[in-house]
N, CA, C and O atoms as a CHARMM CRD file, in Angstrom:
* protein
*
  272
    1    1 UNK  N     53.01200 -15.34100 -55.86400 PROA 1      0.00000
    2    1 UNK  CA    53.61600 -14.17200 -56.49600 PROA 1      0.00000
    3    1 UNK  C     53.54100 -12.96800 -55.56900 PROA 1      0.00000
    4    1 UNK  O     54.56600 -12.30200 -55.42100 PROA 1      0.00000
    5    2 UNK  N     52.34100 -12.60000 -54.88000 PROA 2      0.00000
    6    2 UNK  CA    52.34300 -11.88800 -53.79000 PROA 2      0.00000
    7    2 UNK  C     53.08000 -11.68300 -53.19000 PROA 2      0.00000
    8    2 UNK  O     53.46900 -10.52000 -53.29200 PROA 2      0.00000
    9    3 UNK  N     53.80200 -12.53300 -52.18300 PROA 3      0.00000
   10    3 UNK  CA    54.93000 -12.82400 -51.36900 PROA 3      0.00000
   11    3 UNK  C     56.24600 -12.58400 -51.84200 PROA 3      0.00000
   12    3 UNK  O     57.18000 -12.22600 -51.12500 PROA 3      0.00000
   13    4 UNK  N     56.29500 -12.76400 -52.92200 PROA 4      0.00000
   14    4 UNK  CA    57.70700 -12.24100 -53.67300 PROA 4      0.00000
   15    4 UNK  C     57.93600 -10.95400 -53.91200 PROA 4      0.00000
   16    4 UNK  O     59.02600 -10.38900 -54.00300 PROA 4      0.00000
   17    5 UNK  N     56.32600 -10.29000 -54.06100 PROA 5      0.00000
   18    5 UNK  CA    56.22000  -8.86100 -54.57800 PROA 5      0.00000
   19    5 UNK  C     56.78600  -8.55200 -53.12600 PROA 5      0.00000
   20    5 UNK  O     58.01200  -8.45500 -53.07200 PROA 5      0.00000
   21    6 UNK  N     55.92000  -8.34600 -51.67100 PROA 6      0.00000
   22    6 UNK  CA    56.10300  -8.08000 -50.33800 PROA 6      0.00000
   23    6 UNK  C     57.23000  -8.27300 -50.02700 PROA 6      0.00000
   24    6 UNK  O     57.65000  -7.27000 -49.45100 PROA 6      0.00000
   25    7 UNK  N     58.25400  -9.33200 -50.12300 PROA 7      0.00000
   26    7 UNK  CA    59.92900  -9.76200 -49.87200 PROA 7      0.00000
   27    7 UNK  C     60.97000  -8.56900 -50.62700 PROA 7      0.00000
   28    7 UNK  O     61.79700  -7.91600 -49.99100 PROA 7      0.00000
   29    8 UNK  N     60.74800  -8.44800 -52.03500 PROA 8      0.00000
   30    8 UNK  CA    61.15100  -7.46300 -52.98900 PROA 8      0.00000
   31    8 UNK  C     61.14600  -6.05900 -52.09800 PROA 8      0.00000
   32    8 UNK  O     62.18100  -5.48500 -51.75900 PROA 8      0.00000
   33    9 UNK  N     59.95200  -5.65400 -51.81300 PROA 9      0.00000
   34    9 UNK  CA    59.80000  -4.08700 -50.99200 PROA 9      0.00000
   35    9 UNK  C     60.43200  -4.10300 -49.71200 PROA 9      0.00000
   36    9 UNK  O     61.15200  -3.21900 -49.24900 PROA 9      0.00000
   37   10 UNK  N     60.12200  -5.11900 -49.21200 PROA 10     0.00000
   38   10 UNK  CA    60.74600  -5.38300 -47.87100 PROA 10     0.00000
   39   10 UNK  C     62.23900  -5.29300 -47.73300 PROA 10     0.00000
   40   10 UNK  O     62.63400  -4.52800 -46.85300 PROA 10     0.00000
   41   11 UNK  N     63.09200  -5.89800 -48.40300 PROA 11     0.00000
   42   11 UNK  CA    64.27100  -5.93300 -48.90300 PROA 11     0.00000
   43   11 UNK  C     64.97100  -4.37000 -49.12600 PROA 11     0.00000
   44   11 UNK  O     65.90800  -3.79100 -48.57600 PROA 11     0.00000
   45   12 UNK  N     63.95600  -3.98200 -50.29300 PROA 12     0.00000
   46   12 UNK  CA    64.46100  -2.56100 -50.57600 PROA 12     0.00000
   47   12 UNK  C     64.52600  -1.48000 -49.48900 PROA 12     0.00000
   48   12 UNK  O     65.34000  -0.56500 -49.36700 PROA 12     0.00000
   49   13 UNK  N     63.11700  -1.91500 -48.47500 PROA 13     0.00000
   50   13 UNK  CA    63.14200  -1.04600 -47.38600 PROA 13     0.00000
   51   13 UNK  C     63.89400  -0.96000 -46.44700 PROA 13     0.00000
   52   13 UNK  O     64.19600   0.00500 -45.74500 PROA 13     0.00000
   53   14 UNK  N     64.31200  -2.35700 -46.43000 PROA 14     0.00000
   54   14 UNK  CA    65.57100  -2.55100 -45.08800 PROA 14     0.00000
   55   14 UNK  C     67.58000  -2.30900 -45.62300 PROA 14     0.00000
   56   14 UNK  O     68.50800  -1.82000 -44.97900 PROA 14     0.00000
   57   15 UNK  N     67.54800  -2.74700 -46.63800 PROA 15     0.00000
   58   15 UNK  CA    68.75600  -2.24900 -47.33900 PROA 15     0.00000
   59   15 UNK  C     69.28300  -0.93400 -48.04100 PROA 15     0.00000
   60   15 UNK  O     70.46100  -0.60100 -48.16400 PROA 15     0.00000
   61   16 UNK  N     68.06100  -0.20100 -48.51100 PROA 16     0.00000
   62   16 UNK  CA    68.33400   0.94300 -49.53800 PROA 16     0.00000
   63   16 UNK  C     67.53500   1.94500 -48.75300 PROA 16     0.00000
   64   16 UNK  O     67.47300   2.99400 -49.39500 PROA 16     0.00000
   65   17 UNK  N     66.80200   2.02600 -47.43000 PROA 17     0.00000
   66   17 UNK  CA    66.20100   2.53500 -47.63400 PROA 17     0.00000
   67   17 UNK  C     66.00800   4.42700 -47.58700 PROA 17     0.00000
   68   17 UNK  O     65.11700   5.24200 -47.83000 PROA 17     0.00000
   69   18 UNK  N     67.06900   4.43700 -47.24200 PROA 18     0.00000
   70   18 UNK  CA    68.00000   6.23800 -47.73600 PROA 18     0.00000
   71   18 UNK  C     67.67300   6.46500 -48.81000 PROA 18     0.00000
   72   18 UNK  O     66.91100   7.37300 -49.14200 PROA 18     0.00000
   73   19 UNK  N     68.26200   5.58100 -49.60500 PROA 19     0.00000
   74   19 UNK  CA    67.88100   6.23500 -51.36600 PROA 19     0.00000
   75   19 UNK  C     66.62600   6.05000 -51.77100 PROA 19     0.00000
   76   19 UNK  O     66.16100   6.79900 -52.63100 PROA 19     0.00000
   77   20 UNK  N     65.82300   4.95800 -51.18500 PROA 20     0.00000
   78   20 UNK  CA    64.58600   5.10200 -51.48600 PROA 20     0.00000
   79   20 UNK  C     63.92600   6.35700 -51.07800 PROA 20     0.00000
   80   20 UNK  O     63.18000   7.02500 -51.79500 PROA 20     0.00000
   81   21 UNK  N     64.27000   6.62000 -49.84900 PROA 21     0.00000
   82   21 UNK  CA    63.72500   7.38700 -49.11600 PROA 21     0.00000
   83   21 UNK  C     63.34800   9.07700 -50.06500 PROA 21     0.00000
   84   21 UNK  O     62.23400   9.57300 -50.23500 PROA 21     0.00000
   85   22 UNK  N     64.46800   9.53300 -50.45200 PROA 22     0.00000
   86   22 UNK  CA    64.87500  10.10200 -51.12100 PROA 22     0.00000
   87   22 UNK  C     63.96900  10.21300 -52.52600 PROA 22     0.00000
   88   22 UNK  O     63.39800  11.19800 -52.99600 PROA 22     0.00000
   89   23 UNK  N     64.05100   8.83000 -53.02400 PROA 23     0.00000
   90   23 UNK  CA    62.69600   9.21300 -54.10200 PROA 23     0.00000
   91   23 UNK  C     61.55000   9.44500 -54.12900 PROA 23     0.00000
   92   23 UNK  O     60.89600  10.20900 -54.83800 PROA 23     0.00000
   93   24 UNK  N     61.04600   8.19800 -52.66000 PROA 24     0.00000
   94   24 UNK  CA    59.64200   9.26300 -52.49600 PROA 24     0.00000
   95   24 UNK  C     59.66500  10.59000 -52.12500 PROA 24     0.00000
   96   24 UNK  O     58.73100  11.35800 -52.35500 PROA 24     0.00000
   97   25 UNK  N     60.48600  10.83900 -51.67100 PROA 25     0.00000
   98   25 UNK  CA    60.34800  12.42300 -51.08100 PROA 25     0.00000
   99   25 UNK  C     60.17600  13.16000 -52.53700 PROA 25     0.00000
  100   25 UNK  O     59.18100  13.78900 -52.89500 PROA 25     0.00000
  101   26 UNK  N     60.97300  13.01300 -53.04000 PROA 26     0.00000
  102   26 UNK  CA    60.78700  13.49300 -54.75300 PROA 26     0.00000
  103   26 UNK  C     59.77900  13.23000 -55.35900 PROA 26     0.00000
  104   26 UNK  O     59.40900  13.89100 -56.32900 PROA 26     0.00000
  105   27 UNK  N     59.25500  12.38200 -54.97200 PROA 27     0.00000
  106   27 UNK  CA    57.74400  11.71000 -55.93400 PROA 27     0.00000
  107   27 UNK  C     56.63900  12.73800 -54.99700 PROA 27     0.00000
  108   27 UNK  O     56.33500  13.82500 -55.48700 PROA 27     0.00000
  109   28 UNK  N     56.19700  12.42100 -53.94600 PROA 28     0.00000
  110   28 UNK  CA    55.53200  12.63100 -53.21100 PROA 28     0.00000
  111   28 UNK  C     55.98100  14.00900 -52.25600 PROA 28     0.00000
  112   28 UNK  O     56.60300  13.67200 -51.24800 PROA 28     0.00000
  113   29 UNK  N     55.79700  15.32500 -52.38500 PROA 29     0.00000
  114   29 UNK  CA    56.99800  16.32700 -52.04800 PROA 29     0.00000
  115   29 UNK  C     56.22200  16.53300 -50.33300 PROA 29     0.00000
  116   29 UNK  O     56.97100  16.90200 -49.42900 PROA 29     0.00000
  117   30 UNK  N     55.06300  16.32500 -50.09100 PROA 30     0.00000
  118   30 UNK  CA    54.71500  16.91800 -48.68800 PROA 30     0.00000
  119   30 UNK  C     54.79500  15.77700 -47.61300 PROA 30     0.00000
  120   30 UNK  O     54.35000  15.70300 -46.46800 PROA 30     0.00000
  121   31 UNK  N     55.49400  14.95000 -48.36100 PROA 31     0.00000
  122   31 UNK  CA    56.19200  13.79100 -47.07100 PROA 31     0.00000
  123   31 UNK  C     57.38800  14.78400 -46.45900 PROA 31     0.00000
  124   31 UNK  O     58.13200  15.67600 -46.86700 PROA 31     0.00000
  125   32 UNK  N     57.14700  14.18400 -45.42400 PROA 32     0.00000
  126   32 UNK  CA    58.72900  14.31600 -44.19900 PROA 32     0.00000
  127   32 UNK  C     59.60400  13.74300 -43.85700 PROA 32     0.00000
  128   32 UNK  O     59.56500  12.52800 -44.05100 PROA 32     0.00000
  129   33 UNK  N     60.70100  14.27900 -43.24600 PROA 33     0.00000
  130   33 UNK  CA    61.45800  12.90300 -42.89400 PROA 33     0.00000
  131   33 UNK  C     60.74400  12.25600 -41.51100 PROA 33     0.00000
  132   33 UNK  O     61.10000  11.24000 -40.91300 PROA 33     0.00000
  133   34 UNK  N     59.75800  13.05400 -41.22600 PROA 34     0.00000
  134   34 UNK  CA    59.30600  11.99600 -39.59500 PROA 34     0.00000
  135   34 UNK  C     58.08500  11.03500 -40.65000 PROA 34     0.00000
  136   34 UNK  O     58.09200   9.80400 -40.67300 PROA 34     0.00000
  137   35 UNK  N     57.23100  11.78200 -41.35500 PROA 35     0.00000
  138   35 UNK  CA    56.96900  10.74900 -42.03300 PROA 35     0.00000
  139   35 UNK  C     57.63900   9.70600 -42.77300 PROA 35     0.00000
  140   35 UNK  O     56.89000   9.01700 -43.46500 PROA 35     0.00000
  141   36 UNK  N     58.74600   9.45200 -42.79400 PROA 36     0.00000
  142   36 UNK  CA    59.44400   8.44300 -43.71900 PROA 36     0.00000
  143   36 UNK  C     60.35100   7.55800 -42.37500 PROA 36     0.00000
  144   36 UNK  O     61.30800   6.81500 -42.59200 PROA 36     0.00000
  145   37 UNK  N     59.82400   7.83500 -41.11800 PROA 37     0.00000
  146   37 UNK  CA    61.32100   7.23700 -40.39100 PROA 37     0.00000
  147   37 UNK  C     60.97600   5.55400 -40.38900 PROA 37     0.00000
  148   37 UNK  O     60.12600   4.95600 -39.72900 PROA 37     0.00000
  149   38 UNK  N     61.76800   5.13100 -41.18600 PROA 38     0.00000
  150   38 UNK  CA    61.40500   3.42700 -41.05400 PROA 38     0.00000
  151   38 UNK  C     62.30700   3.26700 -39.60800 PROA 38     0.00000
  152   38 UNK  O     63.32200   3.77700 -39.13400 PROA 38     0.00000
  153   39 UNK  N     61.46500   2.41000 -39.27300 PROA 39     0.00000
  154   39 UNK  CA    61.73700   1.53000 -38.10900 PROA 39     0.00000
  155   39 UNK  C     61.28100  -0.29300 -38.55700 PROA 39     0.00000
  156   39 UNK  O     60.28900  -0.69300 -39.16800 PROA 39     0.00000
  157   40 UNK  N     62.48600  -1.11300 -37.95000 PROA 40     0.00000
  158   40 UNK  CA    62.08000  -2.54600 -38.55200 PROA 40     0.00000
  159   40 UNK  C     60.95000  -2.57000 -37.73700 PROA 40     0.00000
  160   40 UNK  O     60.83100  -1.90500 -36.70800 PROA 40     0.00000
  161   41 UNK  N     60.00400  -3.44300 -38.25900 PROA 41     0.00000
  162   41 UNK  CA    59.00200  -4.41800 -37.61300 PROA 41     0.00000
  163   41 UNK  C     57.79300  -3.25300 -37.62800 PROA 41     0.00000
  164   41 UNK  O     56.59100  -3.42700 -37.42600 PROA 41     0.00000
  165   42 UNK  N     58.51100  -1.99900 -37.93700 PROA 42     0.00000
  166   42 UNK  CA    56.75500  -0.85600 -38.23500 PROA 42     0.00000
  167   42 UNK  C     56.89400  -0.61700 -39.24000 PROA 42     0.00000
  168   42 UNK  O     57.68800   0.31000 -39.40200 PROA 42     0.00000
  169   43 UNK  N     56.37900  -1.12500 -40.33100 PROA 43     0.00000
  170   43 UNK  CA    56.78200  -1.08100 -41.81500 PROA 43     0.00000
  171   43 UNK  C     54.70500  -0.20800 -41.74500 PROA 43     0.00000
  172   43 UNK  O     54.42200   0.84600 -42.31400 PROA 43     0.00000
  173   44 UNK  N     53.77900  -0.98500 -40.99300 PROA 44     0.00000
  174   44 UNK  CA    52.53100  -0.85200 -41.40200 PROA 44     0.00000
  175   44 UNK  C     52.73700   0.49200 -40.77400 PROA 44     0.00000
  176   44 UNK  O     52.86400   1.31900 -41.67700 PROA 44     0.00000
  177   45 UNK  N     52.79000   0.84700 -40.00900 PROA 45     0.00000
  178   45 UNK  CA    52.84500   2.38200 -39.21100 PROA 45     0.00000
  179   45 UNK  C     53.75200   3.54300 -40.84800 PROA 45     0.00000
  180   45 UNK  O     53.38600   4.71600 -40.77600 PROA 45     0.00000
  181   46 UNK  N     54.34000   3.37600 -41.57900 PROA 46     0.00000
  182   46 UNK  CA    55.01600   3.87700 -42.20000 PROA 46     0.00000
  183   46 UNK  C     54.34000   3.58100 -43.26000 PROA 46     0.00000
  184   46 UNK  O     54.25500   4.54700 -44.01900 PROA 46     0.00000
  185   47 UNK  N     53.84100   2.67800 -43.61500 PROA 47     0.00000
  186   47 UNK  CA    52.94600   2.54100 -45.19300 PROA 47     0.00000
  187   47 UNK  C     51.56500   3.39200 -44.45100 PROA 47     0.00000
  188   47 UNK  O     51.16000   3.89100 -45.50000 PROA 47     0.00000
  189   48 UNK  N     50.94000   3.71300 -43.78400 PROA 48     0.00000
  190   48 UNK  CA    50.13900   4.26400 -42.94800 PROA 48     0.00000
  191   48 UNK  C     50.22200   5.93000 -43.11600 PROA 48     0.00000
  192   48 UNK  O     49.44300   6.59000 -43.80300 PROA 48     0.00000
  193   49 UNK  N     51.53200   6.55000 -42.20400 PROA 49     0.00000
  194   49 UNK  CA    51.64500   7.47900 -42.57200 PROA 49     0.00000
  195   49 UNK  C     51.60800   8.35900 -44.20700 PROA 49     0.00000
  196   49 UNK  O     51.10400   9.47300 -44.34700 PROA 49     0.00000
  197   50 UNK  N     52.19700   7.63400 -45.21600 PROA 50     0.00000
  198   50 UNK  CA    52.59800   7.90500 -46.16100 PROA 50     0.00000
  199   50 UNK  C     51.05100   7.99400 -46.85200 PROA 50     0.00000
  200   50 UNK  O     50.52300   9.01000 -47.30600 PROA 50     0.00000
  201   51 UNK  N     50.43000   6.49800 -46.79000 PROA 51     0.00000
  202   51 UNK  CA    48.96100   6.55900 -46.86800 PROA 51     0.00000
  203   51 UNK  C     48.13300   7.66000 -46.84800 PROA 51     0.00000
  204   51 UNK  O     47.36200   7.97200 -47.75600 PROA 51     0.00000
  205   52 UNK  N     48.34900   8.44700 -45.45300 PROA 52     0.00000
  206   52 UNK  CA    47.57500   9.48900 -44.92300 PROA 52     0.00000
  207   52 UNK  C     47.66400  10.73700 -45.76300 PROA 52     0.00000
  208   52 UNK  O     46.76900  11.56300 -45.94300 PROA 52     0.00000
  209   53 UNK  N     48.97300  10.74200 -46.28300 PROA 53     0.00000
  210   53 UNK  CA    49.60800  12.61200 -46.85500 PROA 53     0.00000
  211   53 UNK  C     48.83200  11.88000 -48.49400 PROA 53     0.00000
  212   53 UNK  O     47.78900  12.33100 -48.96700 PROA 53     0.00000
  213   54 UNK  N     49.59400  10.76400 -49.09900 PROA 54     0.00000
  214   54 UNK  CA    48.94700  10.96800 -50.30600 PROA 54     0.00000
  215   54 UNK  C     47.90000  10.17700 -51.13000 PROA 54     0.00000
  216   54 UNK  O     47.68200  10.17100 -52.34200 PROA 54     0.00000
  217   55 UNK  N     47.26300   9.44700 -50.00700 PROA 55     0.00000
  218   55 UNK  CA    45.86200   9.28900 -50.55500 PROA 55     0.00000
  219   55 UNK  C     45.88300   7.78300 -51.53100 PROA 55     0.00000
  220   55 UNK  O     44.87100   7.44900 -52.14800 PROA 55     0.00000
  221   56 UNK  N     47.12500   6.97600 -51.57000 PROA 56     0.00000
  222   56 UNK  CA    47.66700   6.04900 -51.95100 PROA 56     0.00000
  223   56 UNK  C     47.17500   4.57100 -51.32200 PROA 56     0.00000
  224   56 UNK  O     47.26700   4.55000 -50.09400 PROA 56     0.00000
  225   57 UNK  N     46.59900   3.15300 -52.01200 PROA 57     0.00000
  226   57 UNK  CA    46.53000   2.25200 -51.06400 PROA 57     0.00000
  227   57 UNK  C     48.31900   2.21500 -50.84600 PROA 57     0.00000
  228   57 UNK  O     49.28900   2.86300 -51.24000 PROA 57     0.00000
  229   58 UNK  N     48.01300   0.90400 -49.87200 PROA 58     0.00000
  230   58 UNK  CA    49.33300   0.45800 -49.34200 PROA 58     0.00000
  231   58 UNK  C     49.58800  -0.01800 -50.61600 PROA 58     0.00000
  232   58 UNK  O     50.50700   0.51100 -51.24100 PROA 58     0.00000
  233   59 UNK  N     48.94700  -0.92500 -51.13000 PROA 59     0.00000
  234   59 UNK  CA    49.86800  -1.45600 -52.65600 PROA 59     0.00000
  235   59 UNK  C     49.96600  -1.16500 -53.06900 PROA 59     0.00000
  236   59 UNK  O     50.91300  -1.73600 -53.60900 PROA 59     0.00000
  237   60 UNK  N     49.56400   0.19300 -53.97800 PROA 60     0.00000
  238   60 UNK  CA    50.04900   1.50200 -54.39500 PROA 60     0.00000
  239   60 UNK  C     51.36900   1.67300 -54.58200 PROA 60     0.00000
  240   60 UNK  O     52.14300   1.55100 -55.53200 PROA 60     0.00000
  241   61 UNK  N     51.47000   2.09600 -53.04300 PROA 61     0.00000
  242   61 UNK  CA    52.99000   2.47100 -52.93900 PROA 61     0.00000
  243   61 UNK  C     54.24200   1.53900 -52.52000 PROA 61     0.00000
  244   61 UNK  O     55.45900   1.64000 -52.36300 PROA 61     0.00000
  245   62 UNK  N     53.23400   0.58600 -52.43400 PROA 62     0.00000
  246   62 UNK  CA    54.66700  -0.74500 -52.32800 PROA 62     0.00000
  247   62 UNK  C     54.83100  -0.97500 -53.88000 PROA 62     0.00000
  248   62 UNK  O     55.88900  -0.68400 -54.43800 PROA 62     0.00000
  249   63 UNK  N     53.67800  -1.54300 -54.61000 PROA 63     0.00000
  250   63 UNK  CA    54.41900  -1.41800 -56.24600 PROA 63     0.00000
  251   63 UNK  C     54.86200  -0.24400 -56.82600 PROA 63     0.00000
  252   63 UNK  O     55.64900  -0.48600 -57.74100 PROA 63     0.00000
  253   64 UNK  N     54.61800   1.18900 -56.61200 PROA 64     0.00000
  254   64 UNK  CA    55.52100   2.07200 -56.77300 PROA 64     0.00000
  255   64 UNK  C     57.17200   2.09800 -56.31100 PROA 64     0.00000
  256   64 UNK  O     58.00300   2.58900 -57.07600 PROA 64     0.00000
  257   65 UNK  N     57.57100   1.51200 -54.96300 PROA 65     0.00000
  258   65 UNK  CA    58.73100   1.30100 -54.39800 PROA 65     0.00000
  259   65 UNK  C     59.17600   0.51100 -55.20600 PROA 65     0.00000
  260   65 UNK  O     60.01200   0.94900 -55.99500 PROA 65     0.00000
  261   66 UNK  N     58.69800  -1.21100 -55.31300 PROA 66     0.00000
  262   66 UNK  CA    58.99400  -1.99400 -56.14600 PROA 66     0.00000
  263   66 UNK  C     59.82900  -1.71500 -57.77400 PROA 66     0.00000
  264   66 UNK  O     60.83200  -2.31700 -58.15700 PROA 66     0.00000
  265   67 UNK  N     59.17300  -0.77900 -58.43500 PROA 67     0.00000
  266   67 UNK  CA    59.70000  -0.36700 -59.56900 PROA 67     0.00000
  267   67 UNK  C     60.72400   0.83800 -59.04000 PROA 67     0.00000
  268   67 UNK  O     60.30600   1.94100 -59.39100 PROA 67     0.00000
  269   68 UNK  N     61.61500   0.87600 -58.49500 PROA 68     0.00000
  270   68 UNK  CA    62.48200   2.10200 -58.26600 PROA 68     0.00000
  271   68 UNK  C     63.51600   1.24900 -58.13300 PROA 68     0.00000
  272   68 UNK  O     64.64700   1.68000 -57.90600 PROA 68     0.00000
């Protein structure tokens, strides 16, 4: 089930991830856009940053993404 959850975010991150982008910024307001710049294959560098501003595990905010 794990893996499906991780595929799900992954997905969203690589296809949507403008509009996602967009909601965390709304959720989370002292993110940036340099904090948000996805790059493929640095997904951990970017769950990292985001980590840092709001104090969130990584699964946190991947099941937060998940439900959006």
């Amino acid at each position: 089930m794990k893996n499906a959850n991780n595929s799900s975010t992954e997905l969203k991150m690589k296809g949507n991830w403008n509009e996602v982008k967009g909601k965390v910024k709304q959720h989370w307001a002292n993110l940036t856009d340099d904090d948000l710049l996805y790059e493929e294959g640095k997904e951990d560098e970017l769950y990292g940053r985001i980590q840092k501003k709001t104090g969130k595990t990584k699964e946190e905010i991947k099941s937060w993404i998940d439900k959006l």
